[in-house]
C-alpha positions as a Markdown table, in Angstrom:
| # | Residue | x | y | z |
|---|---|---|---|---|
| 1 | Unk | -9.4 | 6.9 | 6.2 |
| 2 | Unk | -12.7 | 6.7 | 3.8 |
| 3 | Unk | -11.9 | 6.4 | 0.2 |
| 4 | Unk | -9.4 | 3.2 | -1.3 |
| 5 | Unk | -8.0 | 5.0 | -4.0 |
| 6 | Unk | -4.8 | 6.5 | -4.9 |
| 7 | Unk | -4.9 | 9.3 | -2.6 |
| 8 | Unk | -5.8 | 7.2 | 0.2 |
| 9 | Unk | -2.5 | 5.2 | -1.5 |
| 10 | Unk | -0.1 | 7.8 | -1.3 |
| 11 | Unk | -0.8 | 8.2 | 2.3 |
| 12 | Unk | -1.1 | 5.3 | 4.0 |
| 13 | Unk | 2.2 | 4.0 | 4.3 |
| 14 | Unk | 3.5 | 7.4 | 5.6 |
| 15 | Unk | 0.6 | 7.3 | 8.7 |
| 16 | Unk | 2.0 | 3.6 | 9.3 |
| 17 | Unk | 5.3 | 5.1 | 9.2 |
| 18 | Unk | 4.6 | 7.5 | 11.8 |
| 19 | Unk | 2.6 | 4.6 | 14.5 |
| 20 | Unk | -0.9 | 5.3 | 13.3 |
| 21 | Unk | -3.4 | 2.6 | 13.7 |
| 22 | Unk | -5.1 | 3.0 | 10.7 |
| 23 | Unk | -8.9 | 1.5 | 10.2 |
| 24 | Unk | -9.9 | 2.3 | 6.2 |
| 25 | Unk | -13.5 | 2.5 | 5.0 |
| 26 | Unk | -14.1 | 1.5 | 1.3 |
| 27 | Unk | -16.2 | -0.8 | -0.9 |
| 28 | Unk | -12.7 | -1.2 | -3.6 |
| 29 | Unk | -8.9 | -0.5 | -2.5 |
| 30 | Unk | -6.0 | -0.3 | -4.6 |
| 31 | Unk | -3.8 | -3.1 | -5.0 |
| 32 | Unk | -1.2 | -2.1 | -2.8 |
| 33 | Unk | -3.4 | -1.1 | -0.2 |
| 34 | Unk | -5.3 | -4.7 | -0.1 |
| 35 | Unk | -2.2 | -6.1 | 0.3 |
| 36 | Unk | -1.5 | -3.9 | 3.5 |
| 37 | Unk | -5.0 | -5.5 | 5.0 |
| 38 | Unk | -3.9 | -8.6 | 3.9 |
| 39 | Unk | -0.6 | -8.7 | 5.8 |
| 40 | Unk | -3.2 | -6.7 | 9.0 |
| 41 | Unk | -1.2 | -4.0 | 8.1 |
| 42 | Unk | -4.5 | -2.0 | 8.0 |
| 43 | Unk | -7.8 | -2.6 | 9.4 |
| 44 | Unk | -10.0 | -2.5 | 5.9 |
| 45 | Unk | -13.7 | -2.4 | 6.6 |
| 46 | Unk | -14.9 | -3.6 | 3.0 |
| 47 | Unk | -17.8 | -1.7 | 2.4 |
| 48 | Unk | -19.5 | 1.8 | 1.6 |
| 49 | Unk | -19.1 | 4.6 | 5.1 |
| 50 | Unk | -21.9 | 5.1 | 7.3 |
| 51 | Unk | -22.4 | 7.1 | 10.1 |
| 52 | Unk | -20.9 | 6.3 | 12.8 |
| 53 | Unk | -17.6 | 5.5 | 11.2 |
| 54 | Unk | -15.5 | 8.3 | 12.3 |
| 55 | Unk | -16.6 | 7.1 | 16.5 |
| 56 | Unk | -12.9 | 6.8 | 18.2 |
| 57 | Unk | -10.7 | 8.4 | 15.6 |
| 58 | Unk | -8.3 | 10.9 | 16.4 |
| 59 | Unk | -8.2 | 12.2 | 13.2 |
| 60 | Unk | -10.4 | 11.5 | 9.9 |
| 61 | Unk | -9.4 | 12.3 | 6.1 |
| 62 | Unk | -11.9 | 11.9 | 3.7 |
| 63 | Unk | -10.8 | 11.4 | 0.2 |
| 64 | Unk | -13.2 | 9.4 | -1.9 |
| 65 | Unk | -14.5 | 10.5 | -5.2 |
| 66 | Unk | -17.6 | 11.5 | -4.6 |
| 67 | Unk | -17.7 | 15.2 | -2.9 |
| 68 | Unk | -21.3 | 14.5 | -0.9 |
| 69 | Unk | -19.6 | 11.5 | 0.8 |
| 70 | Unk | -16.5 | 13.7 | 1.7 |
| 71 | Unk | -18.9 | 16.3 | 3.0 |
| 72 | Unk | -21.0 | 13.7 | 5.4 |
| 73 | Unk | -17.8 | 12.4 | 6.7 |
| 74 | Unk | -16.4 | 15.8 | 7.7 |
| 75 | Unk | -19.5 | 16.7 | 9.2 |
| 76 | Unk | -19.4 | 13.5 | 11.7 |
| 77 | Unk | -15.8 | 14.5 | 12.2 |
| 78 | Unk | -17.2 | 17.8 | 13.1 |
| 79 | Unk | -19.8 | 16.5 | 15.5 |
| 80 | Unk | -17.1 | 14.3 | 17.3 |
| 81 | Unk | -15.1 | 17.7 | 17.6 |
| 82 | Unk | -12.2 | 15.0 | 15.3 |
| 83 | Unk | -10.0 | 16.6 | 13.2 |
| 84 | Unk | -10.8 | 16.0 | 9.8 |
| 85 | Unk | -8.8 | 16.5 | 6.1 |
| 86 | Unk | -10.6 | 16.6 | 2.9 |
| 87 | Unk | -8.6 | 15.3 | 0.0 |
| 88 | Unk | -11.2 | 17.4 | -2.6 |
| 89 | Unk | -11.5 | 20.9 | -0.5 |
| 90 | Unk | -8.6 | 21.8 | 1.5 |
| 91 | Unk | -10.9 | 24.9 | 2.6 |
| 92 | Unk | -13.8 | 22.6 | 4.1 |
| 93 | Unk | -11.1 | 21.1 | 6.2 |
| 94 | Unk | -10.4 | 21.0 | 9.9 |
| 95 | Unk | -7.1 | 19.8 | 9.7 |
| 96 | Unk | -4.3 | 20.3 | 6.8 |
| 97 | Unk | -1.3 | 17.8 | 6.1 |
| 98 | Unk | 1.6 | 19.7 | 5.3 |
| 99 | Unk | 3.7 | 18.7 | 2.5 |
| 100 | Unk | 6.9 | 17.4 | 4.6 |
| 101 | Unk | 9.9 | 15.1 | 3.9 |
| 102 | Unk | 12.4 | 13.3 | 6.4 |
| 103 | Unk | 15.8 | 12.7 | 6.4 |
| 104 | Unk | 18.3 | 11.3 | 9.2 |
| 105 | Unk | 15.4 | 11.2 | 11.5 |
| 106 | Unk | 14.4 | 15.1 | 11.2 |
| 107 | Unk | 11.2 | 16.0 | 9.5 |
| 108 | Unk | 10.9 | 19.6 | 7.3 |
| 109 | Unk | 7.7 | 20.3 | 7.2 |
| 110 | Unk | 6.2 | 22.9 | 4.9 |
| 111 | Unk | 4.8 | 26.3 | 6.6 |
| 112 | Unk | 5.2 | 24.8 | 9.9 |
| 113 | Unk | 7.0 | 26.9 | 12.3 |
| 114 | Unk | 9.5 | 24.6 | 14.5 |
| 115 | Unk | 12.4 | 24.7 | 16.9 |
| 116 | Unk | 15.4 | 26.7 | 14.9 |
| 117 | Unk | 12.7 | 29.3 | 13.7 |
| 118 | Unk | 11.5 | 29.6 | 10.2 |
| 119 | Unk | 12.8 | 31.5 | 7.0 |
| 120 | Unk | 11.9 | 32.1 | 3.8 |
| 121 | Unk | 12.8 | 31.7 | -0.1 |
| 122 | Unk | 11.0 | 32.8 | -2.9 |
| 123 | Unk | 7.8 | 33.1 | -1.0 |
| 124 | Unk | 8.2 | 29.6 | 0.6 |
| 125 | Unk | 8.2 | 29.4 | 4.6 |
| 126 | Unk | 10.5 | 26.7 | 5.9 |
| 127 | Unk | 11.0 | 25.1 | 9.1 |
| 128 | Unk | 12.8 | 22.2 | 10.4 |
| 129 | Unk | 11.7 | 19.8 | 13.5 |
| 130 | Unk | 14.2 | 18.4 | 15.6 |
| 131 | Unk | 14.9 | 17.1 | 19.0 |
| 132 | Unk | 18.4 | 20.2 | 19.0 |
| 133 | Unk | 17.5 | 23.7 | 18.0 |
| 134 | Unk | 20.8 | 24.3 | 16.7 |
| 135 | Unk | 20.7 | 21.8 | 14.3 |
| 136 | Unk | 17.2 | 22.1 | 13.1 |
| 137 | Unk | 18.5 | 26.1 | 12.8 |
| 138 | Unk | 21.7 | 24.6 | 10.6 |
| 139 | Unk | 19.5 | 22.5 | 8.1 |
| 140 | Unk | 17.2 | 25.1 | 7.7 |
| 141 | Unk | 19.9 | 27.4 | 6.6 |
| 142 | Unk | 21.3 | 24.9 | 4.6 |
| 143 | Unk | 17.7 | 23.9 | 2.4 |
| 144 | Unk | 17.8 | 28.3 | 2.1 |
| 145 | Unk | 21.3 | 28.1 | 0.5 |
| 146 | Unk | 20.3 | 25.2 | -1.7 |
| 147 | Unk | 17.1 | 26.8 | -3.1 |
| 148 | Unk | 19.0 | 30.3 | -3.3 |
| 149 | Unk | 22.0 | 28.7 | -5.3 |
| 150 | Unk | 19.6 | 26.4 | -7.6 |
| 151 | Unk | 21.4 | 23.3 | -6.4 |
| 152 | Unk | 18.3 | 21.6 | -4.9 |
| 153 | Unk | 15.7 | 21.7 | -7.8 |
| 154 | Unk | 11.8 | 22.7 | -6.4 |
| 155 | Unk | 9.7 | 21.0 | -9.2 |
| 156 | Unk | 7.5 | 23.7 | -10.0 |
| 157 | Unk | 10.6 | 26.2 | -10.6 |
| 158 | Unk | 12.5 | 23.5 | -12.8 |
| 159 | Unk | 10.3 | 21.3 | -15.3 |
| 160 | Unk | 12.3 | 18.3 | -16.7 |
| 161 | Unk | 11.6 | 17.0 | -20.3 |
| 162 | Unk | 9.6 | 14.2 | -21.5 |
| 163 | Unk | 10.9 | 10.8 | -20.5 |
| 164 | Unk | 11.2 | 8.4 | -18.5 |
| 165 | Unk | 12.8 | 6.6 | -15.5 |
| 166 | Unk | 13.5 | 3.2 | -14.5 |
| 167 | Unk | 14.0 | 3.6 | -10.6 |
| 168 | Unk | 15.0 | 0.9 | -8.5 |
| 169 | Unk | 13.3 | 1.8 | -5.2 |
| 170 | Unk | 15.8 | -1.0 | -2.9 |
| 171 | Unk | 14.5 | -3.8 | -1.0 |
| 172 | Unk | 11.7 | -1.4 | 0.6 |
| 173 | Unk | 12.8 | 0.7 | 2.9 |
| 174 | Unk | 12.5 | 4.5 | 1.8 |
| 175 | Unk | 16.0 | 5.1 | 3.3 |
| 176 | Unk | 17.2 | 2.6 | 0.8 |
| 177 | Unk | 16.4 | 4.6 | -2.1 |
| 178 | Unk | 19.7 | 6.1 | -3.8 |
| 179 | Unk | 20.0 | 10.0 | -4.0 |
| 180 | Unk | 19.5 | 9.6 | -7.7 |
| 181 | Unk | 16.2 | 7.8 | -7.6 |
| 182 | Unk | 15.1 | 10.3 | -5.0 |
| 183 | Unk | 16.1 | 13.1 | -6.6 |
| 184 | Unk | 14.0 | 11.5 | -10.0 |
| 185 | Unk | 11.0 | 10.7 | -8.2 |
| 186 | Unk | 10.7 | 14.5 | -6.9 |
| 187 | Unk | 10.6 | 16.1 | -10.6 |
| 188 | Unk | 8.1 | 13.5 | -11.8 |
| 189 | Unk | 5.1 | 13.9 | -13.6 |
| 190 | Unk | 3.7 | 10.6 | -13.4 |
| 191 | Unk | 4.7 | 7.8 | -11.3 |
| 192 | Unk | 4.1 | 4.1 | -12.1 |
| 193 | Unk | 4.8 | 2.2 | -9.0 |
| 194 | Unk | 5.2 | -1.4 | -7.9 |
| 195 | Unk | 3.7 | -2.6 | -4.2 |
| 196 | Unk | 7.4 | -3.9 | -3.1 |
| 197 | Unk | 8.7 | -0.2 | -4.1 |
| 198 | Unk | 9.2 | 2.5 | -0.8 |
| 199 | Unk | 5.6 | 3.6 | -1.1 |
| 200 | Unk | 6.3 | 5.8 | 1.6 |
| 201 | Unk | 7.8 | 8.1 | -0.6 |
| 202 | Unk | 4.8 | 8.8 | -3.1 |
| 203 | Unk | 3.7 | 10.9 | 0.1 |
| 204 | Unk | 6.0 | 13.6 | -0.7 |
| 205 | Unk | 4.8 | 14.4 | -4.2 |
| 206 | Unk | 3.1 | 17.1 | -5.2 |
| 207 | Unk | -0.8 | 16.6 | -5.5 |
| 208 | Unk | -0.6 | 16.9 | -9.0 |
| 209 | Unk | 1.7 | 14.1 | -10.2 |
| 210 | Unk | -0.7 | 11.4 | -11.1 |
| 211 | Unk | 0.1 | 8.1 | -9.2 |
| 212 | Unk | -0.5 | 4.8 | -10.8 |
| 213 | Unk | -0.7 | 1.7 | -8.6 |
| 214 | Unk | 0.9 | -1.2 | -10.9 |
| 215 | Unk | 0.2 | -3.3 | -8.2 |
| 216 | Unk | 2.3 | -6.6 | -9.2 |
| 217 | Unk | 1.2 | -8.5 | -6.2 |
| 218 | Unk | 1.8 | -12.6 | -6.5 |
| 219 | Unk | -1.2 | -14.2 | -7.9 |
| 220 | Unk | -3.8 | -11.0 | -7.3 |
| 221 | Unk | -5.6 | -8.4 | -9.7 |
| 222 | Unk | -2.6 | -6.8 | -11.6 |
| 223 | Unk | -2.1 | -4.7 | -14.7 |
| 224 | Unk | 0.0 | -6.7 | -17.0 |
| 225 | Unk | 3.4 | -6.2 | -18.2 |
| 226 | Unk | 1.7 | -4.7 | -21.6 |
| 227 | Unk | -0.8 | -2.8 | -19.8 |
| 228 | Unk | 2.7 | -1.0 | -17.8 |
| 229 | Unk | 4.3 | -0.6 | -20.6 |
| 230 | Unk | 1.5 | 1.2 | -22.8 |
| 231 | Unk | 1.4 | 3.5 | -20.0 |
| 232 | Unk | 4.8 | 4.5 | -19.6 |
| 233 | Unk | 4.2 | 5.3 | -23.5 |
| 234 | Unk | 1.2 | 6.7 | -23.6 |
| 235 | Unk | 1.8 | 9.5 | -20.6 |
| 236 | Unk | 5.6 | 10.3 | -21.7 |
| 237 | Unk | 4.4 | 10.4 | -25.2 |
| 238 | Unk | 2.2 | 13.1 | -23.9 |
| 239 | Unk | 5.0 | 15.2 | -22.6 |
| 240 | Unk | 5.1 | 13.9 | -19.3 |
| 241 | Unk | 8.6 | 12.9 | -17.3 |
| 242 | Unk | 7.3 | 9.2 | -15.9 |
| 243 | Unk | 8.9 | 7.5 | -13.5 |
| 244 | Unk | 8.4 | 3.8 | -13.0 |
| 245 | Unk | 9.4 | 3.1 | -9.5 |
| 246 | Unk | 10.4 | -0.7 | -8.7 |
| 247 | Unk | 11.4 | -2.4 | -5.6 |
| 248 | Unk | 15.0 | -3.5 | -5.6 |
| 249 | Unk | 16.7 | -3.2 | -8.7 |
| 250 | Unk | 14.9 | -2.4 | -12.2 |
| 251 | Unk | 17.6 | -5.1 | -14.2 |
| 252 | Unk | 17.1 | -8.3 | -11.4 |
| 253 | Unk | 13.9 | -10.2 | -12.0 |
| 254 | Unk | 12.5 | -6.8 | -12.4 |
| 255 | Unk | 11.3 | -6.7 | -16.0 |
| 256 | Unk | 13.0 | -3.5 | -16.3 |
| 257 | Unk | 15.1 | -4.6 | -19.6 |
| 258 | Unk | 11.8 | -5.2 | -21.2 |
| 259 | Unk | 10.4 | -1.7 | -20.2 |
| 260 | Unk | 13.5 | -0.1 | -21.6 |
| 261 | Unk | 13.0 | -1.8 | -25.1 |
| 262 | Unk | 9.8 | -1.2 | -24.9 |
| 263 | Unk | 10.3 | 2.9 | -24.7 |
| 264 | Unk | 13.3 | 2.9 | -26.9 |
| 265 | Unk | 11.3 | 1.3 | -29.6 |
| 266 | Unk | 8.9 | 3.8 | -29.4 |
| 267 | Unk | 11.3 | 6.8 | -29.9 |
| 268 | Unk | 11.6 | 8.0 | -25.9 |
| 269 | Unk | 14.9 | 8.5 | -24.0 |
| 270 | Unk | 15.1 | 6.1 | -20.9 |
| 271 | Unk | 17.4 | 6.9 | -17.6 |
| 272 | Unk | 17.9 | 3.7 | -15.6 |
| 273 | Unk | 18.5 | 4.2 | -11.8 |
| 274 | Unk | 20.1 | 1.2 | -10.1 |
| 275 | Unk | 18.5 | 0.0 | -7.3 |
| 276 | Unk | 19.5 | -1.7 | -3.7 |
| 277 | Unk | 18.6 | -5.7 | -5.1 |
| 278 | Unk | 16.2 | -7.7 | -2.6 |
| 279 | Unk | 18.2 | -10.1 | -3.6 |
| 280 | Unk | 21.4 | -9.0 | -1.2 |
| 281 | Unk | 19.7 | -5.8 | 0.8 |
| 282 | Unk | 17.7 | -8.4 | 2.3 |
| 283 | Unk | 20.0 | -11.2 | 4.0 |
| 284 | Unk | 22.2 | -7.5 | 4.6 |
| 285 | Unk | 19.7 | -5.8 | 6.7 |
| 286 | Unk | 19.4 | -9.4 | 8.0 |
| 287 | Unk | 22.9 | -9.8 | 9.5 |
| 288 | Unk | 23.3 | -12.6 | 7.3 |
| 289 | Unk | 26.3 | -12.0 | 4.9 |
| 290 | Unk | 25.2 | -14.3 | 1.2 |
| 291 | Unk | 29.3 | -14.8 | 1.1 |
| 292 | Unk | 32.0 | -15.5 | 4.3 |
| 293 | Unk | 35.7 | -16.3 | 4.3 |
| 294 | Unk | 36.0 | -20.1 | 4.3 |
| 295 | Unk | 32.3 | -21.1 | 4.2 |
| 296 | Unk | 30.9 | -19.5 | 1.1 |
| 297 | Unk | 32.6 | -17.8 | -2.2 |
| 298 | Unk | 30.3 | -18.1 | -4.4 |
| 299 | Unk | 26.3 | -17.4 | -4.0 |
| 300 | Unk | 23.6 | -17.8 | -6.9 |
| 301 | Unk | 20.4 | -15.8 | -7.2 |
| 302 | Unk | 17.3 | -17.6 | -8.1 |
| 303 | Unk | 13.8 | -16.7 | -9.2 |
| 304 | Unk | 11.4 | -19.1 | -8.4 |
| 305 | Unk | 8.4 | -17.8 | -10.4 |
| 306 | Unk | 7.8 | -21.7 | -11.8 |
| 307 | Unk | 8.9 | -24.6 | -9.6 |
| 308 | Unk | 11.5 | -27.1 | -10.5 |
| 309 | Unk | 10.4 | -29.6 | -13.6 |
| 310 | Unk | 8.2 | -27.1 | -14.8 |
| 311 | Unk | 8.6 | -26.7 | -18.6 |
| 312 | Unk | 9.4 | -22.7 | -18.7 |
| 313 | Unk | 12.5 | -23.2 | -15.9 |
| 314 | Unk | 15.4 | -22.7 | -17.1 |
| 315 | Unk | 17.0 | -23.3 | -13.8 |
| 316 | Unk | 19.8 | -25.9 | -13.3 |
| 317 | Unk | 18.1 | -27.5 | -9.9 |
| 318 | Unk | 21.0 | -30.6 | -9.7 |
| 319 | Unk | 23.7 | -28.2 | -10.2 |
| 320 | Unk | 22.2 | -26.1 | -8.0 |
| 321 | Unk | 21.8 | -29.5 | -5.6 |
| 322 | Unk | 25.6 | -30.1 | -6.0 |
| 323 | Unk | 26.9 | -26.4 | -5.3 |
| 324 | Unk | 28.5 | -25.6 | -2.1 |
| 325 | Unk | 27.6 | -22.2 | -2.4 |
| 326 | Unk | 24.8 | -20.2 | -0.6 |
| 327 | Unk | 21.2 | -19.9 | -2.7 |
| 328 | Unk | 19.2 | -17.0 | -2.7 |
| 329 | Unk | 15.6 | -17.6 | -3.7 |
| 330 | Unk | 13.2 | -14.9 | -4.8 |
| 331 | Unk | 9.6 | -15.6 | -5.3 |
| 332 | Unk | 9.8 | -18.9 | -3.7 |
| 333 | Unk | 7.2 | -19.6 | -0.5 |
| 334 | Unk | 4.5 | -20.8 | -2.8 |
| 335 | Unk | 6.5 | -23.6 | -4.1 |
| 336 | Unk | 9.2 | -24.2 | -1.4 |
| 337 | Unk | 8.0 | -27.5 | -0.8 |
| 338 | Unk | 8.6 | -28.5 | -4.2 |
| 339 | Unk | 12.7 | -26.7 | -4.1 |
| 340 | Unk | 13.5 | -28.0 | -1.4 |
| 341 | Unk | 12.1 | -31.9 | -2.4 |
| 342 | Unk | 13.9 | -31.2 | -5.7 |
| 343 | Unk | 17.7 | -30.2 | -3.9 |
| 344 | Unk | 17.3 | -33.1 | -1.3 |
| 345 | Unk | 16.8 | -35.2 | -4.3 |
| 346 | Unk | 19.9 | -34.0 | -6.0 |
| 347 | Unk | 22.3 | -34.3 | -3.1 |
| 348 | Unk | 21.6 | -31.2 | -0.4 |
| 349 | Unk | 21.6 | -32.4 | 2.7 |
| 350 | Unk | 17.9 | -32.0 | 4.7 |
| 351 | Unk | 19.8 | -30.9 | 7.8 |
| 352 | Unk | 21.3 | -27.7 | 5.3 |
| 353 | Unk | 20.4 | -24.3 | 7.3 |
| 354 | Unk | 17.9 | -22.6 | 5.8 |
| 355 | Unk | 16.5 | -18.5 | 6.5 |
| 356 | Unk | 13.7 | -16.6 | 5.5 |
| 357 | Unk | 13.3 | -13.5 | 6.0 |
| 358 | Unk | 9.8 | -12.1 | 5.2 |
| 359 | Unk | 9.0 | -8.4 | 4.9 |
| 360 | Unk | 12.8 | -7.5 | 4.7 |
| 361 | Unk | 14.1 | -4.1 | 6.1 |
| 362 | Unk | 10.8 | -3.3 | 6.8 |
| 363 | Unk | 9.5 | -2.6 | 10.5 |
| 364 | Unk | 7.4 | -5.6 | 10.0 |
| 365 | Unk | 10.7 | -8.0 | 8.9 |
| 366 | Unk | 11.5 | -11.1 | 10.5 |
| 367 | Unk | 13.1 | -13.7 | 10.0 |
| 368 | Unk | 13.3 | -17.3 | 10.9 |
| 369 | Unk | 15.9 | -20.3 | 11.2 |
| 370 | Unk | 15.1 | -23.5 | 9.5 |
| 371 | Unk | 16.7 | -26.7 | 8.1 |
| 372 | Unk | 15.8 | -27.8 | 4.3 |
| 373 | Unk | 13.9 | -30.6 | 5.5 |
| 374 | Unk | 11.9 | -28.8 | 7.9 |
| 375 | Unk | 11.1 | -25.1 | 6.2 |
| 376 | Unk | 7.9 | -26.0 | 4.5 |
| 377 | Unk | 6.2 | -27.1 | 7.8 |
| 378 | Unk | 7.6 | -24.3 | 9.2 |
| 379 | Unk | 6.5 | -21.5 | 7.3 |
| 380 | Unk | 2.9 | -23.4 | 7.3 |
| 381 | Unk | 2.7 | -23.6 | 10.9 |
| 382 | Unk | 4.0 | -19.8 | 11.4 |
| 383 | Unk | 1.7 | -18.3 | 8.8 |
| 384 | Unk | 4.6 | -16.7 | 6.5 |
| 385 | Unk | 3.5 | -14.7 | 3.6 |
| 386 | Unk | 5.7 | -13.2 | 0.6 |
| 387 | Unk | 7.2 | -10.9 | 0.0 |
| 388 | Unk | 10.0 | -13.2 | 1.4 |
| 389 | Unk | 13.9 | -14.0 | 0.7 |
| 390 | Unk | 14.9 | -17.4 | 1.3 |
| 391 | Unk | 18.9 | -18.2 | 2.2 |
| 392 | Unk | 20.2 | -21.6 | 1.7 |
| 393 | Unk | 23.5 | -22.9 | 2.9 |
| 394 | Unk | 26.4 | -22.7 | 5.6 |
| 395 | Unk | 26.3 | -19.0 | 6.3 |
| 396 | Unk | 23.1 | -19.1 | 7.5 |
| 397 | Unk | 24.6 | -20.3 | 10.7 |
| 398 | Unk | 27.1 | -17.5 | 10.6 |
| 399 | Unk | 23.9 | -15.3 | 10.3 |
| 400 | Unk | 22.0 | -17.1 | 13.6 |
| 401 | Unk | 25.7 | -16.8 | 15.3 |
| 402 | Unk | 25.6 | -12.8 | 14.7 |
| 403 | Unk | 21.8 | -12.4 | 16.2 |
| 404 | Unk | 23.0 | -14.0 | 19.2 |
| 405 | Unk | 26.0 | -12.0 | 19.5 |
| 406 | Unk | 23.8 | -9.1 | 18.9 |
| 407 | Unk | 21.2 | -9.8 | 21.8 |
| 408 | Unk | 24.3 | -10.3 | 24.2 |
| 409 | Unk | 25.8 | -6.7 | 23.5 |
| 410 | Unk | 21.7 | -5.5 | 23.5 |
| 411 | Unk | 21.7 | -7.2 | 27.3 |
């Protein structure tokens, strides 16, 4: 991949979906995607291309801004005999990505011909991929009937009015994402998205809904609440139906009630989406259950943006000390040290189980077993970097019982 930018955005998380090995050429990268090299995600050579770039690759796409540095790279591409996309001229390139979507495991790619054959509406060719014929024949016919009827909405045929959505995207995972939000994100005009939000899914737009990368990644380059904000304004004000996708849920630690004022204020109808919270899809997808009969009927949800004592918490740390009930900390790995020095203080015991689970639902999640006293050596030694859910309490156990019990039946 040559070229950082939002093109380069849009598709990177899909090739990682699919088990590429991705090496990406460029001086500047979007937020979302320096993150991604951060994590080794990506391989991110942080500099201008030169020759001899494209050496190995199975397949190139070129999509930086500048049309002469597209051109060179297709024309090493060439030399290699590699296929090659160009972002800026779809009729220089060697190799075309199809607009496709997934769903249950079965791709439908656009103006590919697959097993179950290919049909046609309105000038569109269809076909459907998967591992039975008969099946990929069925869900072809099905996508026919649902253009034909009008009850699945093609965005260039059906043009929604200005406005804008507040999507909670769900812990991460694109699967995650609820009909509703999906169905929103496909008939946007603009789309204002967070790095914990399914990225995956800006793939599937059109090429003409303008992407903005919000970023939000802890304690990197940003834009600002405001700077969000005037956007969402400024682009539905335009005319344009915006979309701000989040991760998890727009109304939990997501600023999403201050987004909402902010449109109302000026004049502009809002639709809020729930969203699958971090806060519970995590631990979930985990196998560790936040409540259990007998151990834990009560759980509290905590954003640890400032540590315990600092002025601007509002958190109730000796209560919190005192409660028998499980903690769920959001934002927390840059200041677990201080939480858990503070809830020893007030009365948890340093031997309390303790989970984190980093990268959740995500092919790269893991998580790890701990004790309060212990976690912050732990995470040190082992390298853990946010994003990150941290479970407190007695059902962690319950959780680290389940994995075993899960490994047994796995043999």
């Amino acid at each position: 991949m040559v070229g950082g930018g939002t093109v380069a955005a849009r598709r990177v998380p899909r090739l990682l979906a699919a088990g590429a090995d991705v090496a990406l050429v460029s001086p500047a990268v979007t937020p979302a995607l320096e993150e991604l090299a951060a994590h080794g995600r990506i391989d991110w050579r942080h500099r201008a291309y030169a020759d001899g770039d494209c050496a190995g690759a199975w397949l190139v796409i070129a999509c930086t801004d500048r049309p002469e540095v597209n051109a060179a790279v297709s024309a090493e591409a060439e030399a290699n005999r590699t296929w090659c996309a160009r972002a800026d001229d779809a009729a220089a390139s060697t190799a075309w990505t199809p607009a496709s979507g997934t769903a249950g495991g079965t791709s439908a790619p656009d103006n590919t011909s697959t097993a179950g054959g290919t049909t046609t509406a309105g000038g569109t060719s269809i076909g459907v991929l998967s591992g039975d014929p008969r099946h990929s024949a069925a869900i072809r016919d099905a996508v026919i009937a649902g253009l034909r009827d009008g009850t699945i909405a093609a965005r260039h045929h059906r043009k929604r009015p200005a406005g804008v959505a507040l999507v909670g995207g769900g812990p991460g995972d694109p699967d995650l994402i609820t009909v509703r939000g999906r169905q929103l994100l496909a008939e946007a005009d603009v789309v204002i998205a967070d790095r914990l939000g399914p990225r995956e899914l800006l793939a599937e737009l059109s090429p003409d809904v303008t992407v903005i990368d919000a970023g939000k990644v802890p304690y990197r380059r940003q834009m600002s609440q405001a700077e969000i904000n005037q956007a969402i304004i400024r682009h539905a004000t335009d005319g344009k139906f915006v979309v701000r996708l989040k991760g998890g849920d727009p109304f939990v630690f997501g600023r999403g009630g201050e987004e909402m004022q902010a449109c109302l204020r000026a004049g502009l109808p809002v639709t809020v989406v729930p969203g699958v919270s971090s806060a519970i899809g995590v631990p979930t997808a985990a196998g560790l259950p936040v409540t259990h009969r007998g151990m834990a009927q009560d759980f509290h949800v905590v954003s640890v943006h400032v540590p315990p004592g600092d002025e601007r918490s509002a958190v109730d740390w000796p209560a919190l000390a005192r409660s028998e009930g499980t903690l769920v900390l959001l934002m927390s790995l840059e200041r677990i040290g201080a939480v858990t020095r503070t809830l020893m203080k007030h009365g948890r015991r340093g031997n309390s189980p303790v989970s984190v689970i980093a990268n959740g639902t995500m092919p790269t999640q893991r998580t790890i077993y701990s004790t309060l006293e212990d976690v912050e050596r732990q995470l040190t030694n082992e390298g853990v970097r946010p994003p990150a859910v941290v479970v407190i309490g007695r059902v962690v156990a319950i959780a680290a019982e389940l994995a075993a019990l899960a490994r047994e039946l796995g043999g």
